[in-house]
N, C-alpha and C positions, 0 to 999 in steps of 0.2 A: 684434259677435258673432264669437266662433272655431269654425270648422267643423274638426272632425278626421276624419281616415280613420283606420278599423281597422286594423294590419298585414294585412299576408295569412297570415302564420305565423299567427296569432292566431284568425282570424274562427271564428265559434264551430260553422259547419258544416265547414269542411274541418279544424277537432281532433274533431266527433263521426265521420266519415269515416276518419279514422287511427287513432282509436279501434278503430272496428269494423272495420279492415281487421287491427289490432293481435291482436284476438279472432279474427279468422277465423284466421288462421297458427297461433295457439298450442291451438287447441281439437282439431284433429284428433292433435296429437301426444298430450296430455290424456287423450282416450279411446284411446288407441294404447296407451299407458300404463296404464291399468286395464285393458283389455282382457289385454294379456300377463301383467303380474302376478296377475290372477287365473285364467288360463289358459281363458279366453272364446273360443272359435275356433267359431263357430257359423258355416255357410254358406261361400262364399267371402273369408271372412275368415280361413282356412286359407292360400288362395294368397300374400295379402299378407304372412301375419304372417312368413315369410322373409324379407323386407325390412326388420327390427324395425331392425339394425343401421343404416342410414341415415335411418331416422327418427331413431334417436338423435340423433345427426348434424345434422339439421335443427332439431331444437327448441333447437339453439343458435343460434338466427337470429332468431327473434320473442324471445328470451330476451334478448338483445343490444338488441333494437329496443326494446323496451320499457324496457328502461331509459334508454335513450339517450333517449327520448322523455319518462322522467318517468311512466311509468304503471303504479304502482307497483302495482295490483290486478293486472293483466294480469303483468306481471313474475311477482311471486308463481304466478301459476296455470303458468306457462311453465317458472317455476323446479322446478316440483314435476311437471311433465311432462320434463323434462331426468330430473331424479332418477333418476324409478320408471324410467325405459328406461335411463340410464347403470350401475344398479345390476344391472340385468340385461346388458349387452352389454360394460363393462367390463373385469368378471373373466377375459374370455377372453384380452384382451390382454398381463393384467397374467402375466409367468413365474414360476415356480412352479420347484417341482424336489420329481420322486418318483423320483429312481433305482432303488432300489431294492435288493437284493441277491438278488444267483443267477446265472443263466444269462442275458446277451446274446442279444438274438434280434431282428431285423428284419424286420416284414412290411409289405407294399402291398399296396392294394387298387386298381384301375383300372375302370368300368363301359367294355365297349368298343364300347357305342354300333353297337348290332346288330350285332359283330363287324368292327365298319369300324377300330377303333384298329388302328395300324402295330405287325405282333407282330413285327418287328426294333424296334421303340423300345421296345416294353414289354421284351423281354427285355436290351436295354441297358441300363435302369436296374434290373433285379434285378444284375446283371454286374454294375455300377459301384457300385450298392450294399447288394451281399454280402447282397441278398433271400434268407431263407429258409424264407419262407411269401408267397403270393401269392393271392389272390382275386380273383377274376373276377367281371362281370356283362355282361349281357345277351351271352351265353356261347354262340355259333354253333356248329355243325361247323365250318363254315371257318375260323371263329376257331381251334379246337382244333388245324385242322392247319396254319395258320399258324404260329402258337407251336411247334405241334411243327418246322417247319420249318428256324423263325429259333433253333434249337438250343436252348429251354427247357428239353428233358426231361435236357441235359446237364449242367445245376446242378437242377435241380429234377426228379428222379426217381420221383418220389411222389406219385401225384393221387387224386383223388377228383372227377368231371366230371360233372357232368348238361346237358350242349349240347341246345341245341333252336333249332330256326329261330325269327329273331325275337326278342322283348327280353326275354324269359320264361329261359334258360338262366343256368348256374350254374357253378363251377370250384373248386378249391382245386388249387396245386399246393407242394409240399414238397423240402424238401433231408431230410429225415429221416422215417422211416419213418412210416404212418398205421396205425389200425384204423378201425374203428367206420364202414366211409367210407358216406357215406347220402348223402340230398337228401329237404328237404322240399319241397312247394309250397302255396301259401298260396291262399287265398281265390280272390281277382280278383273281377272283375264279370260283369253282362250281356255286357259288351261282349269283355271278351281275360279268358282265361285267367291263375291265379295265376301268380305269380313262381316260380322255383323256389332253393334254399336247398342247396348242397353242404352237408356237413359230416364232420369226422372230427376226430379223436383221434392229435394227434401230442405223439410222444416226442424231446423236447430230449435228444441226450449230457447227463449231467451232471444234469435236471433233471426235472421231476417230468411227468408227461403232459398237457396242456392240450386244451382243448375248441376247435375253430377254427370257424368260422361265415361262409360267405360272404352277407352280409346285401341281401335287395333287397325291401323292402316295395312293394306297388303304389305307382304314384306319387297325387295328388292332384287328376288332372288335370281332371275336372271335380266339379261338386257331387253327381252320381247317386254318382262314386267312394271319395267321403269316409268313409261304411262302413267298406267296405275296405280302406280307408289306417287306418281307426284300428284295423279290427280284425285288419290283418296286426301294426301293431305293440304290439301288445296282445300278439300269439302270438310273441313275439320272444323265445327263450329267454333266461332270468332267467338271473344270477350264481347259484350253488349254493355258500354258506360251507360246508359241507359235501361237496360232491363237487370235480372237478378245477376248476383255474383255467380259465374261457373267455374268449376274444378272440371278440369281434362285429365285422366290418369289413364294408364295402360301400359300397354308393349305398342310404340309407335315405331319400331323398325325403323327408325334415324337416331342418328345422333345431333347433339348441339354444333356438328362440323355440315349436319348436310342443311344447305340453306332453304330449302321447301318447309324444315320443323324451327329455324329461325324465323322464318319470314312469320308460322304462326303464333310464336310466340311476341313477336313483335307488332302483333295485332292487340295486344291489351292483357296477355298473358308473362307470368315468369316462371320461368323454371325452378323450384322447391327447393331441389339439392344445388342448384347453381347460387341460390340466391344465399343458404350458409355458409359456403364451402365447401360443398361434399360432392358436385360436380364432375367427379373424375371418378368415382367408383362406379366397378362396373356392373352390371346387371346381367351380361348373357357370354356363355362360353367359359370355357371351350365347348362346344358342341360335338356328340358323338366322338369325343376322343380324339377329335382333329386338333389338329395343332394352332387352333386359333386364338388368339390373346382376345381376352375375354374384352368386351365396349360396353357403353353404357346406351340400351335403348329402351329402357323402361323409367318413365319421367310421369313426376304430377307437375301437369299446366295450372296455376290458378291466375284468376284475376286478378290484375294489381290493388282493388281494393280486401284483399285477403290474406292476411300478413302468415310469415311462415316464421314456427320458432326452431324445428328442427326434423334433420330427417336422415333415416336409418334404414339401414339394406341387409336385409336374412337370408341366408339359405333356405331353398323349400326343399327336401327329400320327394324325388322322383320326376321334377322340374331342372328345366335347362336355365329359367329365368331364375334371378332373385327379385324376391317381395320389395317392395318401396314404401315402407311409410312415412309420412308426413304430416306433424303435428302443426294445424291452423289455427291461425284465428279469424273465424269469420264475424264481419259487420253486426254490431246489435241491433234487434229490431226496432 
């Protein structure tokens, strides 16, 4: 009589074991993936879905194993959770090119983190790159007269300011003349007061008058807030085919995965850094040293008649965000 042993590779509990450890990896990406493409963001499932981009990323890993293992069901399901989030996080990287034709024009936006960003760094990089439109958030007095300080008002002569203590204030500053100059403020909650919204109406030499918008919807920050967060950007002024060309810029506290900043950009606007490739860089975090993989929620919205030729992301010293510039071209007159 031959007695044999089973491999160990083989024995038929440790392959139902890898199996189901095969299915545990690939399932959460799975519903990550229907979840975004149908624009599902019930509950705290808002917080996460900023992080769509590395889940992407990850369902290349059960997707890998499973084949490499031979398990061709689990493959398939991993394969089609790769898809549906590759199909959405993709485009961003891939460049693009809308120059455009008219008038050059470069603007930043910077959140400056209760007024703590270094306004010698911020007006360094309007200086070095020939900013001539700026927006601001969470928009201090002392921010105001810091920047006034660090010689802003000396390229940029033009404002329209709504500062207020706290992460509620607001800015536009200009090399070229304004009207119209306002502020709105949005919602908020129980807990803080809406955000507030500079805006005004500037005239390009050369080109036709545009609508500027310093954009700061409440953030998302717990589940009583969520409201709020959809119904600031809800109230997030629309592109107008009919009226001037407007630019949206700010800290809008979404990303291109939550569908509330799709849906407005899918009103007559495009995303700057989406539309060259540069859609995946991020703008905020980690925060306070927590261990959060930095996202991307600071975006300039323009109109689709306002072509984008490129766009670049700085450090601020003393700020959580990073600065967004983006070089346009707006409509000649």
């Amino acid at each position: 009589m031959t007695i044999t042993t089973t491999p160990a590779g083989v024995r038929p509990g440790r392959r139902v074991r890898r199996t189901a450890l095969l299915a545990l990896l690939t399932l959460p990406g799975l519903v990550w993936g229907v979840f975004r493409s149908l624009g599902w963001e019930p509950g705290y499932a808002v917080m996460v879905m900023a992080f769509t981009p590395y889940v992407a990323a990850w369902t290349l890993v059960p997707l890998a194993a499973a084949l490499v293992a031979r398990k061709w069901l689990i493959a398939a399901v991993a394969a089609v959770a790769a898809v549906l989030l590759g199909v959405a996080v993709l485009p961003r990287a891939l460049p693009g090119s809308s120059p455009g034709t008219g008038v050059p024009l470069t603007v930043m936006t910077i959140n400056m983190f209760v007024g703590q960003a270094d306004p010698a760094a911020v007006v360094k990089l309007v200086r070095e790159h020939d900013v001539a439109v700026l927006a601001v958030q969470e928009f201090t007095p002392a921010a105001a007269d810091g920047l006034a300080a660090a010689g802003l008002g000396e390229v940029l002569p033009y404002r329209a300011l709504a500062d207020e203590v706290g992460t509620t204030g607001s800015g536009l500053y200009s090399r070229y003349p304004m009207t119209a100059q306002g502020s709105q403020r949005f919602h908020g909650d129980n807990l803080q007061p809406g955000n507030l919204q500079a805006y005004a109406t500037i005239q390009v030499p050369g080109a036709a008058p545009i609508v500027v918008e310093s954009a700061h919807p409440l953030a998302p920050y717990s589940k009583e807030a969520l409201p709020s967060w959809r119904a600031d950007l809800e109230e997030e002024p629309r592109a107008d085919r009919n009226g001037a060309p407007r630019v949206l810029l700010g800290d809008f506290n979404a990303t291109l995965d939550h569908e509330p900043l799709r849906d407005l950009i899918s009103g007559g606007y495009r995303d700057a850094a989406d539309t060259v490739g540069k859609g995946l860089i991020a703008t905020w975090g980690p925060y306070a040293g927590r261990p959060i993989p930095p996202v991307t929620l600071d975006h300039v919205l323009v109109d689709e008649r306002v072509g984008v030729r490129d766009v670049q992301v700085h450090g601020v010293e003393g700020s959580d965000h990073r600065s967004v510039l983006a070089v346009l071209t707006v409509p000649a007159a």
